[in-house]
VEXMI-427139 format. One record per residue (C-alpha): x, z, y; residue in three letters. Coordinates in nm, 2 decimals. Layout:
BEGIN
        x        z        y     r
        X        Z        Y   ALA
...
***
This chain:
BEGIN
        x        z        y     r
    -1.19    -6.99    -3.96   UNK
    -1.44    -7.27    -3.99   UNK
    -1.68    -7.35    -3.69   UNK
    -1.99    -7.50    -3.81   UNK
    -2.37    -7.56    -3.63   UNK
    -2.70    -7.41    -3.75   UNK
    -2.93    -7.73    -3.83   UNK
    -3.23    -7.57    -3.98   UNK
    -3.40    -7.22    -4.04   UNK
    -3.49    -7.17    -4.38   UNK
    -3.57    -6.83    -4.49   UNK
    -3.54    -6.47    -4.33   UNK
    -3.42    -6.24    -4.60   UNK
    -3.62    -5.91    -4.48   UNK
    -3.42    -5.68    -4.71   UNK
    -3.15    -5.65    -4.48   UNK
    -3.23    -5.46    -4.18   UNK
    -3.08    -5.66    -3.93   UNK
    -3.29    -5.93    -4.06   UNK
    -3.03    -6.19    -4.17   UNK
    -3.11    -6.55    -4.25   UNK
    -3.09    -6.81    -4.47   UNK
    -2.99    -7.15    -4.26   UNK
    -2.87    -7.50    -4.30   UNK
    -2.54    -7.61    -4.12   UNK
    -2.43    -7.97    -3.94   UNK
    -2.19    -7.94    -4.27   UNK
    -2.50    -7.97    -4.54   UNK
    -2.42    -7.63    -4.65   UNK
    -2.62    -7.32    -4.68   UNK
    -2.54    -7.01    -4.55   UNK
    -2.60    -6.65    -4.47   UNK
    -2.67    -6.57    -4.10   UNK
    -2.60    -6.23    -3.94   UNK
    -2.76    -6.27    -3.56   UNK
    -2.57    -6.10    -3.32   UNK
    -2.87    -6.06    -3.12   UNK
    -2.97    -5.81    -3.42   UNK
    -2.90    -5.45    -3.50   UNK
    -2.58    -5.32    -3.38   UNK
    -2.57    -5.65    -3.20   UNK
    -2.19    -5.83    -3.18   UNK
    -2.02    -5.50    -3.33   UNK
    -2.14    -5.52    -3.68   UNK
    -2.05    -5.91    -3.67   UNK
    -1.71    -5.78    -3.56   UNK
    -1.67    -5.57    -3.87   UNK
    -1.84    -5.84    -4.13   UNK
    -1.56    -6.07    -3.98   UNK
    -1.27    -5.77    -3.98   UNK
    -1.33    -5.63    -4.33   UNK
    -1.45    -5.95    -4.53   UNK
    -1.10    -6.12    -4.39   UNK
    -0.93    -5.77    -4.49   UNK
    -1.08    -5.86    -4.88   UNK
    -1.02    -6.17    -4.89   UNK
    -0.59    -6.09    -4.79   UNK
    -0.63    -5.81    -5.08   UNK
    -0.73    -6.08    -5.32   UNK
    -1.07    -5.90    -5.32   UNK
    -1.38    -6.17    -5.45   UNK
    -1.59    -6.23    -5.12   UNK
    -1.80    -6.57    -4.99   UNK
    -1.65    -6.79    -4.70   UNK
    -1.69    -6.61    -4.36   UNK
    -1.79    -6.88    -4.05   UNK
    -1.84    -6.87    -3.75   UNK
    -2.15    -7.05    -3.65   UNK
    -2.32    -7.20    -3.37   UNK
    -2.70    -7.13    -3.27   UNK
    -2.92    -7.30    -3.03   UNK
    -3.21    -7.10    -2.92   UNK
    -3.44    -7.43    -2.88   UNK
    -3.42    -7.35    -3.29   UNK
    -3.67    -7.09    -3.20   UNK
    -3.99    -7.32    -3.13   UNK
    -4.01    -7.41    -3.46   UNK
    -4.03    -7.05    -3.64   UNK
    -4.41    -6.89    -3.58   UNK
    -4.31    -6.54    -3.66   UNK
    -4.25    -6.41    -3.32   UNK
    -4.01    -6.18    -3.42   UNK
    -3.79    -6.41    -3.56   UNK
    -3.81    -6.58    -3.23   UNK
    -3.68    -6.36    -3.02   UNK
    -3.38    -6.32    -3.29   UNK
    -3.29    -6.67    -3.22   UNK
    -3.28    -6.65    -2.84   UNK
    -3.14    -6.31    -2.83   UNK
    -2.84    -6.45    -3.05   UNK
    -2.77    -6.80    -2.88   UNK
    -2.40    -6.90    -2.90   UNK
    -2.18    -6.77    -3.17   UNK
    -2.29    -6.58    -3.50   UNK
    -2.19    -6.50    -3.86   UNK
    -2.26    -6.65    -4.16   UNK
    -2.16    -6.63    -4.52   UNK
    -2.15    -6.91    -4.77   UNK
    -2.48    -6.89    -4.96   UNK
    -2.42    -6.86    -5.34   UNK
    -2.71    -6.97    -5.51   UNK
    -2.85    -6.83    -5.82   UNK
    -2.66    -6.47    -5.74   UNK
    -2.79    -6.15    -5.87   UNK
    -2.77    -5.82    -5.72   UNK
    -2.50    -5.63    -5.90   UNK
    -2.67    -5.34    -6.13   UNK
    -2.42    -5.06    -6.25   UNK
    -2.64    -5.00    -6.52   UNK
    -2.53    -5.34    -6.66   UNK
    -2.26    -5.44    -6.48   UNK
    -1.96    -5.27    -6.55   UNK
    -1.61    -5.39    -6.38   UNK
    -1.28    -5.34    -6.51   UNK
    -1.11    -5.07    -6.38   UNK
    -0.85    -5.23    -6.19   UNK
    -1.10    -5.41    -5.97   UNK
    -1.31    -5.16    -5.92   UNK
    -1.04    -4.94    -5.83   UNK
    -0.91    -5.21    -5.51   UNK
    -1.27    -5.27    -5.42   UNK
    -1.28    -4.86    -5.33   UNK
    -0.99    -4.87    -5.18   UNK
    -1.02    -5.15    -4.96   UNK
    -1.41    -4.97    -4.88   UNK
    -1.19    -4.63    -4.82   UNK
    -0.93    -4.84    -4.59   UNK
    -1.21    -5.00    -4.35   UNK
    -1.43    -4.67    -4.38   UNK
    -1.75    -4.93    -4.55   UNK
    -2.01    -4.63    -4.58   UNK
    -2.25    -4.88    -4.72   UNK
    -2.16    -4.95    -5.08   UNK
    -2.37    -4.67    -5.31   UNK
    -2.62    -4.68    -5.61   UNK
    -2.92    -4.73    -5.33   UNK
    -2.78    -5.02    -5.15   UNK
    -2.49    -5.18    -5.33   UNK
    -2.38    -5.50    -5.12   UNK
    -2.26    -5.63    -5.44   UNK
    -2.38    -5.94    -5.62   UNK
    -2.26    -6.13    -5.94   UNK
    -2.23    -6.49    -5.94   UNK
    -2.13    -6.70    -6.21   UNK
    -2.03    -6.35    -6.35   UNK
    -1.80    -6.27    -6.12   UNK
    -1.82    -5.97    -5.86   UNK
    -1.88    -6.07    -5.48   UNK
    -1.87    -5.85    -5.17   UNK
    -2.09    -5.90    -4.93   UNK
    -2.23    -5.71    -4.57   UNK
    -1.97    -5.52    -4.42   UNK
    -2.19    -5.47    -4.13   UNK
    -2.20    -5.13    -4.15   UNK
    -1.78    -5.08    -4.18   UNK
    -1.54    -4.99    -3.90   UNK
    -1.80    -4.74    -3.77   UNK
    -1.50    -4.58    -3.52   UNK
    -1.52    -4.88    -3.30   UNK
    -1.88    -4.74    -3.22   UNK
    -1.67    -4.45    -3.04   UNK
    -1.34    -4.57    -2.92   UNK
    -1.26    -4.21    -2.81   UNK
    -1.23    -4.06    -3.17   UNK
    -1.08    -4.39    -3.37   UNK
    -0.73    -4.25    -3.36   UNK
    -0.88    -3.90    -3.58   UNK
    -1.09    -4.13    -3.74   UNK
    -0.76    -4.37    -3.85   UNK
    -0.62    -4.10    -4.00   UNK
    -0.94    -3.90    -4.18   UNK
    -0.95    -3.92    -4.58   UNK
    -1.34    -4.03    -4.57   UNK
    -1.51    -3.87    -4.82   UNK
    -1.78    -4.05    -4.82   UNK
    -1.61    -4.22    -5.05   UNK
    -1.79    -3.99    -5.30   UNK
    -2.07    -4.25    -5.28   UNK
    -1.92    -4.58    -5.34   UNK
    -2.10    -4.73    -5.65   UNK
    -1.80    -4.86    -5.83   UNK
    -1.63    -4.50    -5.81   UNK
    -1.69    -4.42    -6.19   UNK
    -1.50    -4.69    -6.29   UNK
    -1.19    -4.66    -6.02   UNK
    -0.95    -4.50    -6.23   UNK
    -0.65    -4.70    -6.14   UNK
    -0.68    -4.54    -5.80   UNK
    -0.27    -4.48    -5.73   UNK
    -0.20    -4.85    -5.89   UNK
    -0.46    -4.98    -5.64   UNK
    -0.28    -4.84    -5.38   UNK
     0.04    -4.98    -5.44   UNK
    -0.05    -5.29    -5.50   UNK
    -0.26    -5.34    -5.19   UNK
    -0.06    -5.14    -4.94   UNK
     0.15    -5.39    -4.93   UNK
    -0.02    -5.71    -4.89   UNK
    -0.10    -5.57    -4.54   UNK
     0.12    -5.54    -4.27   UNK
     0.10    -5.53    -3.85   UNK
     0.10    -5.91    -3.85   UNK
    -0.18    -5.99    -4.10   UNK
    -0.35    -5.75    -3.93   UNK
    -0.32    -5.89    -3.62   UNK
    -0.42    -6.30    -3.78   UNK
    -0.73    -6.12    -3.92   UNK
    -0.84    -5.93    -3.53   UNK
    -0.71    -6.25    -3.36   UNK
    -0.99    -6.46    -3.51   UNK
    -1.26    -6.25    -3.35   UNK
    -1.44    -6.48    -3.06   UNK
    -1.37    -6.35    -2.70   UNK
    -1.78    -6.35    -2.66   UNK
    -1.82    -6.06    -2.93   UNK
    -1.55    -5.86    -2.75   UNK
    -1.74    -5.84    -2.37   UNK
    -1.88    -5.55    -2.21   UNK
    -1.72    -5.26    -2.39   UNK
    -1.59    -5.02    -2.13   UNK
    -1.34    -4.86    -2.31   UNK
    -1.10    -5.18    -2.27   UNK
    -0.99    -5.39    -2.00   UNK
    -1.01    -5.72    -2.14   UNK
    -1.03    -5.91    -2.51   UNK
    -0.66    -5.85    -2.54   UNK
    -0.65    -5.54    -2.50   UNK
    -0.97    -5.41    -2.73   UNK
    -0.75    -5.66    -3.02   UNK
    -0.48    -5.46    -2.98   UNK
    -0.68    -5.13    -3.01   UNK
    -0.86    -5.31    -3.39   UNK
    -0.46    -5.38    -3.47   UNK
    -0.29    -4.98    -3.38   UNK
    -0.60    -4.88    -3.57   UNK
    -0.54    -5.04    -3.90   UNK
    -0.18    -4.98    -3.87   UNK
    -0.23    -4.63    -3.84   UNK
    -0.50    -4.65    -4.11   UNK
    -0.26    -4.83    -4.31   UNK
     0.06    -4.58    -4.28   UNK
    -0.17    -4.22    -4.35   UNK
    -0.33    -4.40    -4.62   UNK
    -0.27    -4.12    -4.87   UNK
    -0.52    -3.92    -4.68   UNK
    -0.80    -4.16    -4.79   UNK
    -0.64    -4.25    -5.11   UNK
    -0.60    -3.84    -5.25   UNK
    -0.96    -3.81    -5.12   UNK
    -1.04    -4.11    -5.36   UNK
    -0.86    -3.97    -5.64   UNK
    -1.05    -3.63    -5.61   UNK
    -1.37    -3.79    -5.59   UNK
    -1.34    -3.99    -5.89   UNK
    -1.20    -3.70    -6.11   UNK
    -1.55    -3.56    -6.06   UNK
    -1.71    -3.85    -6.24   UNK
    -1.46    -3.79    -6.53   UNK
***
């Protein structure tokens, strides 16, 4: 994953809650900035990184994921005093997204995928337990007509209690109720074999290994950076193998749509 330096702040974008940012890079690109000083703070970096690098191994249409360097001096120049104490609070290393200009927010009204994407997109959201892909707040935007996931923030919401992530490896979310694209997932079972197995134990592992050892400090359930990796890989491996739990509880959904 690319390392890159935040140049310039440009623009908050105050519909996210965590207050994201549009900023220039050392690179000349444009990106989207998720502070780790913000919100739920380095854990909701750690599941935009986790599930946006799960997407992009199931083929799955989402924007470059960097890592991305911020120097708090960068505050002195912003006036809003809020956004000032985002930038110290988040000094070091942060998230971004490649900013793709010109995207719309996707609108199911209008948009309607085929039913083979939308199918993978639920299942991968099922997989990573995403609760934040409904009508009210889809996450999804169309660029050059094409589908793009974006903000996985609010995935992987075990690692918020260690003590329950093995029940919660193997529960069927059925939350999954919600998922905006569910009218159109009707190729559910095909999903699932096709994705099942582009994952295995040691893409899972490539994808935890490129989580920085400075989002992975102070959580008391682990001894050290290795071993809280290790707990993100037995996870999704077990996540992986009682799939059919989350993938029946997909199916049922969807057959109420029908």
């Amino acid at each position: 994953m690319r390392t890159v330096v935040a140049t310039r702040y440009v623009t908050p974008l105050r519909e996210g809650g965590s207050l994201p940012a549009v900023v220039e890079a050392d690179d000349e690109g444009m990106y989207v900035m998720k502070f780790r000083g913000a919100g739920q703070g380095a854990k909701a970096l750690i599941a935009e990184l986790v599930a946006g690098e799960f997407a992009r191994a199931l083929g799955l249409p989402v924007p470059e994921i960097v890592l991305i360097e911020l120097d708090p001096d960068m505050a002195r120049t912003e006036p809003d005093p809020e956004i000032q104490e985002l930038i110290r609070a988040s000094a070091g290393c942060n998230l971004a997204l490649d900013y793709l200009p010109g995207a719309l927010n996707y609108d199911p009204l209008v948009d309607r995928p085929e039913a083979e994407l939308a199918s993978r997109v639920v299942w991968f959201d099922a997989f990573v337990s995403n609760v934040d892909r409904t009508a009210r707040n889809t996450n999804l935007l169309m660029w050059h007509r094409r589908l793009q996931l974006i903000d996985h923030g609010a995935a992987l919401y075990f690692h918020h209690d260690w003590s329950s992530a093995g029940r919660a490896a193997e529960a069927a979310f059925p939350l999954i109720r919600d998922h905006v694209l569910l009218p159109f997932a009707t190729r559910l079972r095909e999903a699932d074999a096709a994705l099942a197995g582009r994952v295995d134990e040691a893409g899972i592992a490539r994808i935890v290994a490129q989580v920085p050892d400075a989002w992975l400090a102070g959580e008391p359930a682990f001894a050290d950076a290795a071993q809280y990796r290790q707990a993100y890989v037995d996870y999704f491996c077990r996540r992986l193998a009682g799939r059919g739990a989350f993938v029946e509880e997909a199916i049922r959904a969807q057959s109420v749509h029908v």
